[in-house]
N, C-alpha and C positions, 0 to 999 in steps of 0.2 A: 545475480545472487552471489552470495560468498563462494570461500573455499572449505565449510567448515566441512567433516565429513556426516554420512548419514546411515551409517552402518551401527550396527548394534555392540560392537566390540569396545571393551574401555575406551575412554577420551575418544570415542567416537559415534555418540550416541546423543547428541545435539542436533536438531534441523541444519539448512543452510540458511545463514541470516541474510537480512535484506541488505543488499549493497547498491547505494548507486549515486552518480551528478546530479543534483536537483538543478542546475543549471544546464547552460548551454557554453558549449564552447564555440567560438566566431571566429569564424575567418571572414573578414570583409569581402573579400577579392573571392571569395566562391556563390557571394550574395547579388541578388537581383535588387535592384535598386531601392524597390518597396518593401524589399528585407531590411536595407540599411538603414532607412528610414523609421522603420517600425520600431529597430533594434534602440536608437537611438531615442525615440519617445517623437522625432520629429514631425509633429502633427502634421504644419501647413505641406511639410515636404509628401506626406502621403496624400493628401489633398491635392497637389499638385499632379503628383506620379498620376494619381487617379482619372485625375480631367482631363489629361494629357495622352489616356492611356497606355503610358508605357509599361506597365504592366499591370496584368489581374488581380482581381481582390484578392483571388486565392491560391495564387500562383507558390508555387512551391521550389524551395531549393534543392540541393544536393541530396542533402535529411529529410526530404519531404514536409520539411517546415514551411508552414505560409507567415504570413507577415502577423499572425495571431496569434501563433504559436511565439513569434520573438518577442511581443507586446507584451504577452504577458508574464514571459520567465523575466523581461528583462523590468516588471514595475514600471508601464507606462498606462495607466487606467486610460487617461486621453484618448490614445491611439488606440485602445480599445474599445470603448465609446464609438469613434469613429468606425474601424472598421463592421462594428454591429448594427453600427444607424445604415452603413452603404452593404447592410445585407449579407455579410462576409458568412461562409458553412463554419459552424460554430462547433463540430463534431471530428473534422478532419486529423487526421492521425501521421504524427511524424515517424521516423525510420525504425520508431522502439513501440510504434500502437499508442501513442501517447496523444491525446487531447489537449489543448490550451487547456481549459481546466484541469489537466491534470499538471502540467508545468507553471500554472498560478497555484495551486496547490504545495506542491515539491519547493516552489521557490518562496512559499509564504506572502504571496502577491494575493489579499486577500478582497484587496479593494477589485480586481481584477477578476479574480472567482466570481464574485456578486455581480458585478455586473453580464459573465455569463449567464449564471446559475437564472438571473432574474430574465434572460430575454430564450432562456428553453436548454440551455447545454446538457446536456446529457451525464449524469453524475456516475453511472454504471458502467460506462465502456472498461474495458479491460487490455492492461500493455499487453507486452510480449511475457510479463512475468506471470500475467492474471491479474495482477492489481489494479483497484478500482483506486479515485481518488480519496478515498476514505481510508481503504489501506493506508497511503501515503501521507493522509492527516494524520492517523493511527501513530503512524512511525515515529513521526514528527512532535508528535503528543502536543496537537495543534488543536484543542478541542472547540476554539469558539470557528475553524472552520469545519470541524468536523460536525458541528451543529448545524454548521450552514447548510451542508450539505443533507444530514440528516432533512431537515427543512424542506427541503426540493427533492425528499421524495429516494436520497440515496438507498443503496440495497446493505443492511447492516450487518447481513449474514449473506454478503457475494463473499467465493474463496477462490483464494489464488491457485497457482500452481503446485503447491505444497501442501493444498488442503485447507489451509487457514485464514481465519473470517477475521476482520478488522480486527477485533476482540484476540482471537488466541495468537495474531503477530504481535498485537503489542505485550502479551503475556511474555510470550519469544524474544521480546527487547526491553522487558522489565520496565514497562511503562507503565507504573503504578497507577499512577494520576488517570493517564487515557483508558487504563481496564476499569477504573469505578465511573468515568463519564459513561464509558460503553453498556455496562451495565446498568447504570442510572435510565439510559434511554432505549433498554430492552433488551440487548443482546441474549441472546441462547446459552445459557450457561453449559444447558446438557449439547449442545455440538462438537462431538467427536472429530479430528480431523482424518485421513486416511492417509492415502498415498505415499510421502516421507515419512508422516508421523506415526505411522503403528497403530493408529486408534486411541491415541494419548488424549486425557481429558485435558481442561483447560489448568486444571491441578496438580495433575503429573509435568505437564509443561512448564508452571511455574516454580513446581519442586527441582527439574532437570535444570531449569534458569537460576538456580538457589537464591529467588525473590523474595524473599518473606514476607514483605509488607500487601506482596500480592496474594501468595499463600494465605495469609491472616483473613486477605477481604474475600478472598472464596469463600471459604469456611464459616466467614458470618452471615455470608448467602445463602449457607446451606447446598453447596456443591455437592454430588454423591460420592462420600468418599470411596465408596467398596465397587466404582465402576472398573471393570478393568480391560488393558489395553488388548494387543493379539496376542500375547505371549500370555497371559492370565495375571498379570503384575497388576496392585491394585496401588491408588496415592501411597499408602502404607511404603509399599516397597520401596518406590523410589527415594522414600524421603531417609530408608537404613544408611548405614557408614556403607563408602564404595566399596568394599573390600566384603563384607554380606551379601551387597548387593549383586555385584557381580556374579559371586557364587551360585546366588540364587538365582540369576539368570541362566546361567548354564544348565544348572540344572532344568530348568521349568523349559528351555528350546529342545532339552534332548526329550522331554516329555511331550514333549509338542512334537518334535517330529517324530517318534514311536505311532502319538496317536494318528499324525496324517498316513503313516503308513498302514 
């Protein structure tokens, strides 16, 4: 995750945005041979490595990478192919919780994704952030994989660590485009997130991201404007000048902590 802050005070009243490598960085010399192979797209050589057995289907590096995890961040469908016909664990998780489908995903390797998705992968597992690879379509505002995924069964309202469901990160990253596909194919408009967020609608969020164009498609959804977060702030408020706003925040926490007292 970023650095942005998540505290309530001016300029710092934003989630933490999603940060990360959709790639892999390689070090040859730390890889096992059916790594380098894989990485490289080198079919006949993992055919080889195989028969040979010098090393496992599933064998794993430094990063807890297998040779599926390098296949598919690095666009070699082949050797994916491959490793799925000789039965490779299609689920297996590198040093960050990360899935082959979820680094065909991040790395837009889509012919790659499909051919998981279609022999059983699992589209729900969850990193070290909580994100599913739908999150990471979401991000990416990658909708025809995030269809695929949809497709096989993904979870359109799993939430990450922050609370937020494919839907309200890409609100968070002003993915216009990805919050009408999302919505187009059901998402919860009324899901509240918690934990960073305060209980921020998907509306307040877009207003805090000063999105308009996403703002506009809430509102012709019929989003609830008058829901409000934990501080009793409704859309309204967030959308005042910062200098109201603020105000108005101060005051509604010291009313808030009066009443918890």
């Amino acid at each position: 995750m970023g650095q942005r802050g998540t505290g309530l005070g001016p300029g710092h009243w934003r989630i933490n945005r999603v940060s990360y490598q959709p790639g892999y960085h390689i070090r040859n010399k730390s890889l096992k041979k059916i790594h380098k192979a894989a990485s490289l797209g080198n079919v006949a050589g993992v055919q080889h490595i195989l028969l040979l057995k010098k090393n496992g289907l599933d064998d794993r590096d430094r990063k807890n990478r297998t040779a599926l995890h390098l296949a598919c961040a690095k666009g070699h469908p082949a050797v994916v192919s491959l490793l799925v016909e000789r039965k490779c664990q299609l689920n297996l998780c590198d040093s960050e919780n990360r899935t082959a489908l979820m680094k065909a995903t991040q790395c837009r390797e889509e012919e790659c994704a499909n051919i998981l998705l279609e022999h059983g992968a699992d589209p729900d597992v969850v990193d070290v952030n909580g994100n599913t690879a739908l999150h990471y379509a979401a991000l990416d505002q990658n909708s025809s994989m995030a269809a695929k995924l949809l497709s096989h069964n993904a979870n359109i309202e799993a939430k990450n660590k922050d609370g937020l469901t494919p839907l309200l990160l890409a609100v968070t990253e002003n993915q216009q485009q990805m919050v009408e596909f999302l919505i187009k194919n059901g998402a919860n408009l009324t899901e509240v997130p918690k934990s960073l967020c305060y209980f921020r609608t998907a509306l307040m969020l877009a207003l805090m991201y000063e999105s308009a164009a996403t703002v506009k498609l809430l509102l012709e959804q019929g989003i609830d404007v008058f829901a409000q977060d934990i501080y009793g702030w409704t859309a309204g408020d967030y959308a005042l000048p910062v200098n109201l706003r603020d105000s108005l925040r101060s005051k509604r926490q010291s009313s808030f902590t009066v009443i918890g007292v």
